[in-house]
N, C-alpha and C positions, 0 to 999 in steps of 0.2 A: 492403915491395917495391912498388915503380909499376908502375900496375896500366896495362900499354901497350899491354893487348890491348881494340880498341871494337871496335862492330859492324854491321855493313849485311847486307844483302842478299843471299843465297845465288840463287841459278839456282831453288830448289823453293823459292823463297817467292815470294809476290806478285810473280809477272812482270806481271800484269793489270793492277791501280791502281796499280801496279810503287811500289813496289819494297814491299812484306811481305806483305801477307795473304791474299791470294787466288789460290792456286794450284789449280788442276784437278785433284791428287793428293790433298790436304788441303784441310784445314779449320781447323787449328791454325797457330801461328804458330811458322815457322823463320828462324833468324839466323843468321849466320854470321859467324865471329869476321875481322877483320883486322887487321894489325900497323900503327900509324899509321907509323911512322919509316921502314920499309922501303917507303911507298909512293909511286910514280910513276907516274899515269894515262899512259899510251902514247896521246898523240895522233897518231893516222894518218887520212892524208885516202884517201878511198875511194871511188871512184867505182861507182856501182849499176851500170853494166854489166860492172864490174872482179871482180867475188865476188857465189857464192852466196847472202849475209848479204838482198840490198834487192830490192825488185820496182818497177818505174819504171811512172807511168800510161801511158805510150808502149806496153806489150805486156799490160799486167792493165786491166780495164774500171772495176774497183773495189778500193779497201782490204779485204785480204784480214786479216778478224780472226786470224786461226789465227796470222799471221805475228807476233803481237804477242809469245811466246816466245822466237822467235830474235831478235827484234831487242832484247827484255831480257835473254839471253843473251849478246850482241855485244854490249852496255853494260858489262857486266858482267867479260868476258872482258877489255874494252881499258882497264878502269880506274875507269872516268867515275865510277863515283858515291863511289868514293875522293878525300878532301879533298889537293887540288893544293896543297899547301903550298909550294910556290914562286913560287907569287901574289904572297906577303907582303904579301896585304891584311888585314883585321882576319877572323876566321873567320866565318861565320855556322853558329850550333848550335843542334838544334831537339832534345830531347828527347822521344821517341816516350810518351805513356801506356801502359805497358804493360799491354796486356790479359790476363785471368788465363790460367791454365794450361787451365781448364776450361769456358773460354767456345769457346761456336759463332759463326762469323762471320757480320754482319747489318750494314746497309746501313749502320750508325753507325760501325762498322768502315770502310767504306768511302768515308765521309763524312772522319774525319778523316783518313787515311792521302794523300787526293786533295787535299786542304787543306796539309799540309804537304809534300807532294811539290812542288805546286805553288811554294811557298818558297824549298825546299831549290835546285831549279830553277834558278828566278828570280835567286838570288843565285849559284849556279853560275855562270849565262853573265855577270853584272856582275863576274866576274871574283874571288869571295870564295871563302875555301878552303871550303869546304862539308860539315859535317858532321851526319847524320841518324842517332841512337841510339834503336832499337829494342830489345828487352826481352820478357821476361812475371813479369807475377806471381806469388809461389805460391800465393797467394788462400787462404789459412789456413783459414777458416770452409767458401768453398764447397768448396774440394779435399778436405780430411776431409769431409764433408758426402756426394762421390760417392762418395767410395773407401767409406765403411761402408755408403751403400745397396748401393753393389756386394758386400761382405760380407753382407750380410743376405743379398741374394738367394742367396746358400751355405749361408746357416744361421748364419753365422757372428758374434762380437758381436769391436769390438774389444778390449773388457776381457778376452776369453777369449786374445786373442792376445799381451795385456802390449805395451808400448811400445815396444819396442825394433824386436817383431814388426813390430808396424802398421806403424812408418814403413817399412821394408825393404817393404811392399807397397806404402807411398802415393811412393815412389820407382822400384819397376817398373812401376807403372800411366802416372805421371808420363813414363816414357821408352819406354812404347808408346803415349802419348799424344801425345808430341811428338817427332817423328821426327829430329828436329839434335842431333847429338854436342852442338855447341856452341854452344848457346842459351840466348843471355844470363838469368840469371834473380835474384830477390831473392834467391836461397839459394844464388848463387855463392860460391864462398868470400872473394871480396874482399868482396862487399854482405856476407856475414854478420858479415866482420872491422868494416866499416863501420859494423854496425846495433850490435855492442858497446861499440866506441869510441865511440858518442856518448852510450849509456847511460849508459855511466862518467862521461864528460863531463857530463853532468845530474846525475847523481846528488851530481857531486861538489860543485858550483853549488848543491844543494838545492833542485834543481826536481826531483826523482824522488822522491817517499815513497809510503810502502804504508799503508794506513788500509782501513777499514770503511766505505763508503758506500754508498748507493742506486746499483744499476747497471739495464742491463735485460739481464735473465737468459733466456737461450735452453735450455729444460727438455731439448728435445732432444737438441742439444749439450752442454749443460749447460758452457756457457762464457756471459760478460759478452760484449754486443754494443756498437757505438758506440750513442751520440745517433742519429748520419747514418745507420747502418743497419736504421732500426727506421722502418718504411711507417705511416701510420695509414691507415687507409680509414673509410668510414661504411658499419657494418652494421647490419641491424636485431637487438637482442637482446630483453631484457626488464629491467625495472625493480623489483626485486623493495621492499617496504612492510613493513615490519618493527616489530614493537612493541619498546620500551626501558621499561623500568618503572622508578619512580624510586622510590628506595631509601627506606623508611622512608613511602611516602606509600601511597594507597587504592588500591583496584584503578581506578579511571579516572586516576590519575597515572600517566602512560606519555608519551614520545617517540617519533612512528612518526619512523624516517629511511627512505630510498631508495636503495638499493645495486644497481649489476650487478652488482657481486661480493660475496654474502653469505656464501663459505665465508669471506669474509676477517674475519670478524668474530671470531675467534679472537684475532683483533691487537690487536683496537681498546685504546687507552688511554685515551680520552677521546672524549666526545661533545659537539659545538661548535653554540652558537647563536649569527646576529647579538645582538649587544647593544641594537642599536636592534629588535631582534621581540618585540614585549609581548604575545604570545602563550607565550612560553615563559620571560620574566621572572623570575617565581618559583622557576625550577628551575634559575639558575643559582650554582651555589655547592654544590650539594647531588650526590649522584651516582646515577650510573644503572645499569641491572643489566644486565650484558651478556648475552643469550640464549644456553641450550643450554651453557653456560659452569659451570654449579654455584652463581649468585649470587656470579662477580666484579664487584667493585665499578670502574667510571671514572668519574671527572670530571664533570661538565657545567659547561662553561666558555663563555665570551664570546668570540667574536674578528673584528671587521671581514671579514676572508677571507669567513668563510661568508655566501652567497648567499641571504638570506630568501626572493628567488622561487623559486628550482629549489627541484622536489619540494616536500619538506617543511618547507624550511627548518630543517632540524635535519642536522648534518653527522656520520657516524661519522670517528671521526681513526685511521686503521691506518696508522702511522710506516712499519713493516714492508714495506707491500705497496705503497705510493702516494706517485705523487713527490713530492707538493705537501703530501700529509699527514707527509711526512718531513722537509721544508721548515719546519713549523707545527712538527712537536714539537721540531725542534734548535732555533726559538725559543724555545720557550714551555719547555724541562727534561723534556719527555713522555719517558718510556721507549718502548724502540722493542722489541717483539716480532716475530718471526718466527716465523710459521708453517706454515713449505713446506722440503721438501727441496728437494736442486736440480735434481730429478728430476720435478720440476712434484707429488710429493704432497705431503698433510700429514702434518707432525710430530708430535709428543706435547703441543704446547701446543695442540692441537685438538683432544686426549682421544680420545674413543670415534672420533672420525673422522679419526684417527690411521692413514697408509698408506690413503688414501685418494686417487685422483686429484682433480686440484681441481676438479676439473665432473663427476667423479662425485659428490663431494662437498656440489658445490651444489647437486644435484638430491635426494641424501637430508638434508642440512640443510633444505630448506625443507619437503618433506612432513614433515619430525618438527615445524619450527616452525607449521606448520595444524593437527598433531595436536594440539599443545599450547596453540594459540589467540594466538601469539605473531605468526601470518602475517596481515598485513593484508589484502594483494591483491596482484598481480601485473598489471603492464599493458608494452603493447610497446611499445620506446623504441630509438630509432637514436641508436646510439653510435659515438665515433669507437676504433678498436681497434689498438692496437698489435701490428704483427706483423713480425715477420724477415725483413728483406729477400733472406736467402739462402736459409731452409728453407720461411716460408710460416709457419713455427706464430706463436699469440700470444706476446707477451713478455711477462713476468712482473716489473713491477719489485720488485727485492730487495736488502734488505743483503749486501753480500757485501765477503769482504777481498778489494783490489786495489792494482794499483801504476796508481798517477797521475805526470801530467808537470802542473807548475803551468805553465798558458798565461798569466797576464796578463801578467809580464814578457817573453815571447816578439810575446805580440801586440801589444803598443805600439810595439815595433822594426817590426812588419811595416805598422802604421796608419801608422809615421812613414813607410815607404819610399814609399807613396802619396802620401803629403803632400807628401813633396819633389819628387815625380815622378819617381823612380828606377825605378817601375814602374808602369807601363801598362797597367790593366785595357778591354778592348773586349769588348763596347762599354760604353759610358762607368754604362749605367745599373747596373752589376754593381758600379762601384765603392760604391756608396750600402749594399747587400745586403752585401758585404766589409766593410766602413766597421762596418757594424751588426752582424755576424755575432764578427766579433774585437772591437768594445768592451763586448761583453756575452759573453764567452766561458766555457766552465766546463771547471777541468781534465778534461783527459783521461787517459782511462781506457785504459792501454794492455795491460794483461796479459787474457790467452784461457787460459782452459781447456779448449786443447785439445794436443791431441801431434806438431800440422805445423804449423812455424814456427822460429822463431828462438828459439830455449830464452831465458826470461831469466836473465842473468848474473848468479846471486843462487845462492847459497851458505848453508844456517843449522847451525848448529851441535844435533848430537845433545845434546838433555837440557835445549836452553836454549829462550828465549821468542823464537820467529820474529820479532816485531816487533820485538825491541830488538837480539839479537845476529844479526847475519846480516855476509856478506863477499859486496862486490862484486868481481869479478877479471871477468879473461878467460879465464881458463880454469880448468879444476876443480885444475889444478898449480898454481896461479896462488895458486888460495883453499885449497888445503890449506896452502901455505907461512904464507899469512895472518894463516890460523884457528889453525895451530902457533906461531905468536910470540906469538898472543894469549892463548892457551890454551892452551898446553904440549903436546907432543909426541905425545899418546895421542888428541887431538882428532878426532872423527869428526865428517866432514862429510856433507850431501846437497845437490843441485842440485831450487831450486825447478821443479817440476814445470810451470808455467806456460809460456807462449811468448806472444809480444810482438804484439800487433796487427800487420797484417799491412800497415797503413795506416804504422807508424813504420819501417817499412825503406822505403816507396815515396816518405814524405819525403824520405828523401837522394838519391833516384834522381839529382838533376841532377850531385852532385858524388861520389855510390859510386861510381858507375858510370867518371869518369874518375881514381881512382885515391886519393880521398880514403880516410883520415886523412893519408897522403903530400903534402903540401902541395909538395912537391916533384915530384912523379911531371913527367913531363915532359906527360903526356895534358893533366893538372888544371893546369898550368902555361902550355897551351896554348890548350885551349877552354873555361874556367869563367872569366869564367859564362858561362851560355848565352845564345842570343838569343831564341827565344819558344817562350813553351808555349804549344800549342794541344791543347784539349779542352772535351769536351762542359759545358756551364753548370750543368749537375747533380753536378758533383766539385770546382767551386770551393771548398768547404770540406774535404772528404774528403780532397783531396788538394794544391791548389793553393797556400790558403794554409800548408797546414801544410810545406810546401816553401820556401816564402817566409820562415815563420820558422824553419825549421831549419838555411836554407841562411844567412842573418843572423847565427846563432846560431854558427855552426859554421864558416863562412869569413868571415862578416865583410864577406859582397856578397851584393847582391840574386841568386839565382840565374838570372834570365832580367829581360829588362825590359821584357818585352810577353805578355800573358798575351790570347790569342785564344780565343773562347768562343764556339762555335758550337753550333747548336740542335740539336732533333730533327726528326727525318724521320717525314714523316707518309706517309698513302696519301693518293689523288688528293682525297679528302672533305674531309682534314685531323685525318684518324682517327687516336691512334695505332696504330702495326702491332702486332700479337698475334694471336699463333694462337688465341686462343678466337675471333677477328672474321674468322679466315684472309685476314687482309690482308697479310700477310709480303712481303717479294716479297726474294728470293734474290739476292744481287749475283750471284756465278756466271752462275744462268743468264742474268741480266739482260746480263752481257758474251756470253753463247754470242749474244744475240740480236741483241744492239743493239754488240757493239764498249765496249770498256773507257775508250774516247774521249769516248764520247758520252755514258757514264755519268758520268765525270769532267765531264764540263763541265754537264749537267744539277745534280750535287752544286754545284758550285760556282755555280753562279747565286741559292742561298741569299743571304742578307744576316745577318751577325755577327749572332749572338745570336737570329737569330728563325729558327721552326722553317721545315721546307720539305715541302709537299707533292710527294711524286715520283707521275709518272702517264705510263704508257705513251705518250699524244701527245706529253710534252718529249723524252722518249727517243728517240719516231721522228723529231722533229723534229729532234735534232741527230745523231740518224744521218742524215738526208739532208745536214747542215752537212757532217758527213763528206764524204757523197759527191761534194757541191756542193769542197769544197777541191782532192778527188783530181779530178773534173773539170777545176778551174781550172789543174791542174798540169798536166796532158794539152793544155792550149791552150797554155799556155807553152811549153810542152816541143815542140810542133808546131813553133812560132815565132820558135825562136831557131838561129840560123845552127851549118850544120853544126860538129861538133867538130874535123874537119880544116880548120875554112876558120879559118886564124889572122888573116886580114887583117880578114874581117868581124868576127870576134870581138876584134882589136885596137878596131877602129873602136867597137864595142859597150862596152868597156870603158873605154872614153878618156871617157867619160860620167861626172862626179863629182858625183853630184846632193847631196854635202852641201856643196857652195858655192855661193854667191850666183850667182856668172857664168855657172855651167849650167845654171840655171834659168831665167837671163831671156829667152835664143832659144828656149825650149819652145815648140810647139804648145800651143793652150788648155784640150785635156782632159788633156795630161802634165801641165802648169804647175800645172794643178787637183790631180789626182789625187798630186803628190810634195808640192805644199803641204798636203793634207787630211792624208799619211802622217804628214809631222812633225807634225802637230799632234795624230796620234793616240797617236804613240809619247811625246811629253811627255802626253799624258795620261796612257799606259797605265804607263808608269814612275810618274808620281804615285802612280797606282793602285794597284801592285802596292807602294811604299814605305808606302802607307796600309793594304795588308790589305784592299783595296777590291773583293776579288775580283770579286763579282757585276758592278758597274760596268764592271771591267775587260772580263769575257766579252761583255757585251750590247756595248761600244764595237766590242770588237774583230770582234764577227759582223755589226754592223750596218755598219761600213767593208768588210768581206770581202763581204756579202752585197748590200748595197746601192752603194756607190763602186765598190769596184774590179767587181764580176763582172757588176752589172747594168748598169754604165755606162761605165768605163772599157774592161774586156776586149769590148764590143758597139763604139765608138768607134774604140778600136786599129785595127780591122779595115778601117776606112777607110783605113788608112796602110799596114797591112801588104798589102792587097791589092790596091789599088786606087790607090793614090798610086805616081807612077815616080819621085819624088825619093828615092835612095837612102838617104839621109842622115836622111829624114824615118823612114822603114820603121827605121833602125837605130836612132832615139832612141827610137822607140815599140817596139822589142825590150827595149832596154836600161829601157825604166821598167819593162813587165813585170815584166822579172826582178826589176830591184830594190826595184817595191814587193811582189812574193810573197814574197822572199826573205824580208822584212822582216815580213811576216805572218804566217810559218813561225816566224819568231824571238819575236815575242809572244805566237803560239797556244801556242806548243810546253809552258811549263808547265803548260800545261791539256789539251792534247790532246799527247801526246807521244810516241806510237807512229805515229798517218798525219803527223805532221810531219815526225818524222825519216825516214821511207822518203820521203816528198818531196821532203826537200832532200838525200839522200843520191841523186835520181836527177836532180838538175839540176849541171850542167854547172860545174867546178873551184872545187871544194868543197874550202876547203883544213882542215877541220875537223870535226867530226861536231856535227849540231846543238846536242846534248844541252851541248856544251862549247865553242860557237860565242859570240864576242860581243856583246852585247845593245847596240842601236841605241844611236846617239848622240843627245844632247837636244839642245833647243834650235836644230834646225837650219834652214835660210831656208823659211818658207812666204811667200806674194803674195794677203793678201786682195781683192785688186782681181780676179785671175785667180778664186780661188773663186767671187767675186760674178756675175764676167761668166758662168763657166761653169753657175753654177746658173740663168741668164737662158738659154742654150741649152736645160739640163734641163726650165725651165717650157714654152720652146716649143714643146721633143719631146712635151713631156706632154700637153701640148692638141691638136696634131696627131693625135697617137695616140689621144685620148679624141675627137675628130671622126671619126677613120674607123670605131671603135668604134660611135659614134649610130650612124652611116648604113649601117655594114653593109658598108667595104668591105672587099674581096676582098684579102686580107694581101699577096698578089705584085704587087697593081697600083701601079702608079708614078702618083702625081697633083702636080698642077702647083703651085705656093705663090708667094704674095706676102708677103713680108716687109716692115714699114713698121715706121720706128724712125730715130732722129736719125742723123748721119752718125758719130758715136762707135759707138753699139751695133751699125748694120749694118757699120762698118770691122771689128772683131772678130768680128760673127757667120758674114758673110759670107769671111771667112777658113777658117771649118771648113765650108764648102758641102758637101764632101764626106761630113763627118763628120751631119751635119744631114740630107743627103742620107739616107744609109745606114740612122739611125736613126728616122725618120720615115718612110718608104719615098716619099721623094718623087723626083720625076724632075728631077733632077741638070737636068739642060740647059733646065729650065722651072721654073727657082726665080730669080724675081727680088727682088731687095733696093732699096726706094727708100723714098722721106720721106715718100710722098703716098700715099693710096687707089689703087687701080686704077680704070679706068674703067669696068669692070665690076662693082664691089664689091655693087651688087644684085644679081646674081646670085653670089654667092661667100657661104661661111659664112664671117663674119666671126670671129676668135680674139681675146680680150686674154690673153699671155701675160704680161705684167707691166707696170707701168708703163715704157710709153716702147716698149712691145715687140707688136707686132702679126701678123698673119697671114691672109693672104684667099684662101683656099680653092675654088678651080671648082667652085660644086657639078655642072656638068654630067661633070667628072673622075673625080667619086666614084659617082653614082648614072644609074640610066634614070630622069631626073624625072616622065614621064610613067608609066612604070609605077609607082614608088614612091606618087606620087598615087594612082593605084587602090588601091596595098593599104593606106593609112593610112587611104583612105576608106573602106575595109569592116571596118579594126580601128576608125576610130573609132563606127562604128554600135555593131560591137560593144559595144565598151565604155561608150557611151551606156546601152545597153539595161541593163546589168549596174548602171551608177550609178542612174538611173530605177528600179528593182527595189529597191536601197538605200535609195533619198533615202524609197521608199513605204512600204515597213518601217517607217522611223523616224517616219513623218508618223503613223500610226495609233498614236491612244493605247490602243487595246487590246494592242499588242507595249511599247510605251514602259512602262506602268503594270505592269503584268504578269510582262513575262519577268524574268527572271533579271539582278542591277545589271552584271554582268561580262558578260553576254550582251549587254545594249544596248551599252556601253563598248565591246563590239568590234565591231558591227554601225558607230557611229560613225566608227571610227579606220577601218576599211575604207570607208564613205563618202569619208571626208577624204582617202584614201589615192588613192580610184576619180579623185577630182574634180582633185586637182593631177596625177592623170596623163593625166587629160583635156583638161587645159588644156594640158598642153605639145604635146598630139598635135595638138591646133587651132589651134596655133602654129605650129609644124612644117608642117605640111599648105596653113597662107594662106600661109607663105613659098614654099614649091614651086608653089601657085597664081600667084602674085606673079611668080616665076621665070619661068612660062611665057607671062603674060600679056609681059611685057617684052622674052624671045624673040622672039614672033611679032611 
């Protein structure tokens, strides 16, 4: 059956980083199912003063966070984040990681969910059907893992409850865990149909058999963990020195070796020297007594492997308990002993330390071997120690029977899809680590023993040898039909008690989830393959490539063809966050504080693949970006002609600034300012088609922050208040609008709650932004107008850093001389007004000519750019006469204070003596004292000069 049900976004999931994870009821992750075929987002245009839904900057002072619910409620209600399949553009599909069932949500959480939102977005407004599949996992190892400590805290063990029990709990825990009926999970019945049919699939190929091998063994669990699940860390232990006596020779013929783990020496088969250590020469060939053992006889043999530096240069070899000693004896024909239950004790091959824990173990093994004189010494040694990435304890590697998937023929398919470029690892250097990770790969180990999971579909026959006779089916009716043609009618069957890594159902996610083994399902026919996975760089193997080859394997297409791999989040140090360092910081409250916006765009300023320290100043800072936008919409919103006046707003709209001819009669900060937008919005489109995120936010805050708000919307104001050409006031409306609109439209998949209430409160809105169209490229910029107009920007700059020196009074109007060839003053002197305003100069005493004025000694001279000048009244700006007195009493001061300095440094009893960092800054304060003295005595003859020329 096609599986036609996908999933998005319920109203109680992440309205915040909208759309899943982080709700204010929860903590868990809820989805909600919808039906693809039967959907039709309702595009309705809306105006904010039209419905309760939007708050406009014209009556609220600031972006009301709280509002961010209803307004992902009213997304939600009208369609939007439902795939517009009437587009009929190619779809774009982003496959969520699903986070397990029993994780608590943390800033990583909210790193990738704002990462792919942003995407999902982004190709929204370019007009592609859009679809975002979210999930959870059933996390096999960690889900059993809670649910039995929850039993214990009862008393309770689950062996006491039998199988059938447990799960009937790890299923009501599971659904007071996660509060949605219907939320997507690996253990839906379609992923569970999907995790069997591919078994079969493999198995039947002869990439699935069941064998004996070295795994690592979780004593706890008492189930096989992956390779990827297993932490090392470096602890300090101890090195325990052991004597080996060699068989037939004196009491000083002995072999000490060096083990951290000496209960394991019940295993040993053999004891290995380099061949090249002519220290132990003699004793190879001959064999050695194993300790505490009854006088077992092993080996002493030769073999490159062993390390003549470390320790002793004499290796014990335990097949049994050691990966690489397991490795050495399926060379060499060594028999493999085991001696450990899977309960982390010893067995009977340990004799008298037989039901013994194994570190209880090692600690009465070696007082018996001091008793007996067989203990050399003990010294402390930092080792690297294998442990469970889900419970914490160490892992134990052991023989054990499992079912393996043979990777090499899978991974060659998924190296070739690299190769050809079918798939797009970012950043680039992750393909080298994948490259290396799959040409060296080792089957996988996919059976758990444990009892939450995906049963494997493995059937053996009562009376016969599990390894030879067994039936794969789909179902136990399946395998009795089977096992009865095979075996005749009376045949009794049982279902392998195992359950499947938890990792091989989350490989299929890209194509279970839309309806596969149904090659047909209309879902899988529609959006497989996908378009990019994004996730954390730490699951590249766990999960990404084994996706890449199962999805190869099993449809015969790469399943996405951009794999995006972003870092971790650190604190402001670069620490990472853990609660032993109580550096955590909570997305939640981080949105109660700062706005879900500002978090989003902070996450996003990361750069692929490399981590991100987050720290309260980025936070406040783009909460003020915040405020700084809603501000700017507040000036718009002031400035644009009433909504009954259809003439001005005819006039207003008749403005087409994506043609050449509308741009050439502009004014020179509009001509500026609609030229800088296109050339930000083909950036920011590159940007966003590169995955370029960081890039894209800083372009887009430093045009918003710097172009339009500090220069543009201060410029405007020259037209809109102060100019009586009406025509001019209406083109300078109309840029306004349309370069905020256009800002609203690039911010918005980064910031996407104050954008939409922005542009849902600016005036015939015929779309809701969230599904509004994404700017057009390539449209007319005029480097010529940028050029001229950043020669205005230099000479507001220097004007402004002149009144600054001198101190003057911000309301006072002073006089300006402009000098510059008759090209630059013909355009500069055209914005008089605008120069005017942002200078604070007096309008009707700004003159524009070729030549000096004739008073240029007394005027502070400006060079704003080559070819561009300015000569300034000092008598306009300052009382020369006073200013004189008080630079002549700072500059004594500051004489006295250098004088005081320069004497310090002259005595060599402070030079020779003090402290080397102490002189060094007694210096740079000198050197600091003396260029600011110099400019003060610069300053101060110029104003002398001034007066003497006056009088």
């Amino acid at each position: 059956m096609a599986f036609s049900n996908t999933y998005l976004l319920s109203p109680s999931s992440l309205y915040k980083l909208n759309p899943v994870l982080f709700s204010a009821r929860r903590r868990s992750v809820a989805l909600s199912r919808f039906h693809l075929r039967i959907l039709k987002p309702r595009f309705v245009a809306v105006a904010a003063s039209e419905n309760g839904v939007f708050t406009s900057p014209e009556i609220a002072k600031s972006f009301d966070f709280t509002s961010e619910e209803r307004l992902y409620n009213w997304w939600d209600s009208q369609g939007y984040f439902k795939p517009n399949l009437d587009r009929g553009s190619e779809p774009f599909v982003v496959t969520m990681p699903p986070p397990n069932v029993t994780g608590s949500l943390h800033m990583g959480h909210a790193m990738f969910v704002t990462l792919e939102d942003i995407m999902i977005r982004y190709n929204r407004m370019k007009g592609r059907p859009t679809l975002w599949l979210p999930g959870t996992d059933h996390a096999g190892i960690a889900t059993q893992l809670v649910v039995e400590r929850m039993l214990a805290s009862e008393g309770v063990k689950r062996v006491d409850l039998g199988r059938e029990e447990f799960t009937k709990r790890v299923w009501q825990w599971k659904e007071n865990f996660d509060i949605s009926e219907e939320n997507i999970s690996t253990l839906d019945e379609q992923l569970s149909q999907a995790v069997i049919e591919a078994f079969i699939k493999l198995h039947e190929k002869g990439l699935i058999y069941q064998g004996s091998y070295m795994v690592n063994w979780s004593p706890n669990l008492q189930t096989a963990v992956s390779d990827l699940e297993v932490e090392y860390s470096e602890e300090p232990g101890t090195l325990y020195h052991i004597k080996y006596r060699v068989a037939g020779g004196s009491r000083s013929d002995f072999l000490t070796i060096a083990t951290t783990r000496p209960e394991t020496l019940f295993g040993d088969t053999a004891v290995a020297v380099n061949p090249e250590d002519e220290r132990y020469a003699k004793y190879i060939g001959k064999s050695a007594i194993v300790p505490m053992t009854f006088g077992r006889h092993v080996p002493i043999i030769a073999d490159k492997y062993v390390d003549k530096d470390f320790g002793t240069g004499v290796l014990k070899i335990s097949p049994g308990h050691d990966h690489n000693d397991y490795l050495l004896a399926r060379k060499l024909g060594l028999p493999i002993l085991n001696v450990m239950n899977k309960d982390g004790t010893l067995n009977e091959v340990a004799g008298l330390y037989s039901g013994l824990d194994r570190f209880e173990a090692r600690k009465k093994l070696w007082s018996e071997l001091e008793e007996t004189g067989l203990a050399v010494k003990k010294e402390a040694h930092t080792s690297r120690v294998p442990r469970s990435q889900r419970g914490g304890e160490i892992i134990e590697p052991l023989v054990s029977k499992q079912w393996f998937v043979t990777m090499e023929p899978l991974a060659e398919k998924a190296l070739e899809a690299v190769r050809k470029g079918e798939l797009t690892i970012m950043p680039e250097r992750f393909e080298k680590i994948y490259n290396h990770w799959l040409s060296n790969i080792k089957d996988w180990c996919i059976s758990r023993q444990l009892w939450w999971g995906h049963r494997i579909p493995v059937w053996y026959i009562v009376g016969k040898d599990c390894e030879e006779d067994y039936i794969v089916a789909r179902s136990n009716d399946e395998a009795l039909i089977k096992a009865q043609e095979k075996y005749g009618k009376n045949v009794e069957i049982y279902q392998d008690p195992d359950v499947l890594d938890t990792w091989f159902s989350s490989s299929l996610w890209p194509f279970s989830t839309l309806g596969w083994p149904d090659v047909s399902a209309e879902d899988f026919r529609r959006f497989y393959p996908t378009s990019v996975l994004e996730t954390g760089h730490d699951i590249l193997f766990f999960w990404v490539a084994r996706m890449v080859m199962m999805g190869i394997e099993f449809t015969g297409t790469v399943p996405f063809t951009h794999v995006y791999l972003h870092g971790l989040i650190r604190d402001s140090q670069g620490r990472k966050m853990s609660k032993s360092l109580g550096n955590v910081i909570d997305p939640l409250d981080t949105i109660k504080e700062f706005g879900t916006d500002a978090l989003r765009f902070t996450l996003a300023l990361g750069t692929v693949g490399q981590d991100l320290n987050l720290s309260t100043e980025r936070l406040t800072s783009n909460k003020a970006f915040t405020n700084k936008l809603w501000n700017a919409g507040k000036f718009v919103l002031q400035n644009l002609p009433s909504r009954s006046d259809t003439s001005a707003w005819g006039s207003l709209l008749a403005h087409k600034f994506e043609k050449e001819q509308h741009l050439t009669g502009l004014p020179l900060p509009e001509y500026w300012v609609v030229s800088k937008l296109h050339m930000l919005v083909d950036a920011v489109t590159s940007g966003y088609d590169k995955f370029f995120f960081n890039d894209i936010a800083r372009e887009i805050y430093d045009f918003f922050w710097g172009d339009f708000a500090d220069w543009y919307i201060e410029a405007s104001k020259a037209h809109l208040y102060q100019s009586e050409d009406k025509e001019i006031a209406s083109i300078s409306q109309a840029v306004l609008l349309y370069v905020y609109e256009n800002i609203l439209k690039m911010l918005h998949p980064f910031m996407p709650f104050v954008t939409e209430e922005l542009w849902q409160a600016l005036p015939n809105r015929k779309a809701a932004l969230i599904v509004s169209q994404w700017p057009l490229t390539s449209l007319p910029r005029n480097h010529t107008a940028i050029k001229r107009f950043e020669n205005l920007q230099a000479l507001t700059r220097a004007i402004r850093n002149a009144r600054a020196e001198y101190s003057v009074e911000p309301a006072k109007r002073i006089s300006a001389s402009i000098v510059a060839n008759s090209e630059v003053i013909q355009y500069i002197s055209r914005e008089k007004d605008v120069l005017a305003l942002l200078s604070r100069l007096d309008i009707q005493s700004i003159h524009f000519t070729d030549l000096p004025p004739g008073d240029a000694n007394q005027c502070v001279h400006l060079v704003a750019g080559e070819g561009l000048e300015a000569y300034l009244p000092l008598a306009d700006m300052v009382d020369i006469s006073a200013e004189v007195q008080r630079l002549s009493k700072r500059l004594s001061k500051m004489q006295t204070e250098y004088n005081g300095l320069v004497a310090r440094l002259s005595s060599p009893n402070f030079v020779e003596k003090a402290p080397e960092d102490v002189v060094r800054g007694v210096r740079e304060k000198a050197a600091e004292a003396e260029e600011k003295l110099n400019l003060t005595k610069t300053r101060l003859s110029f104003l002398q000069s001034t007066i003497l020329v006056s009088e």
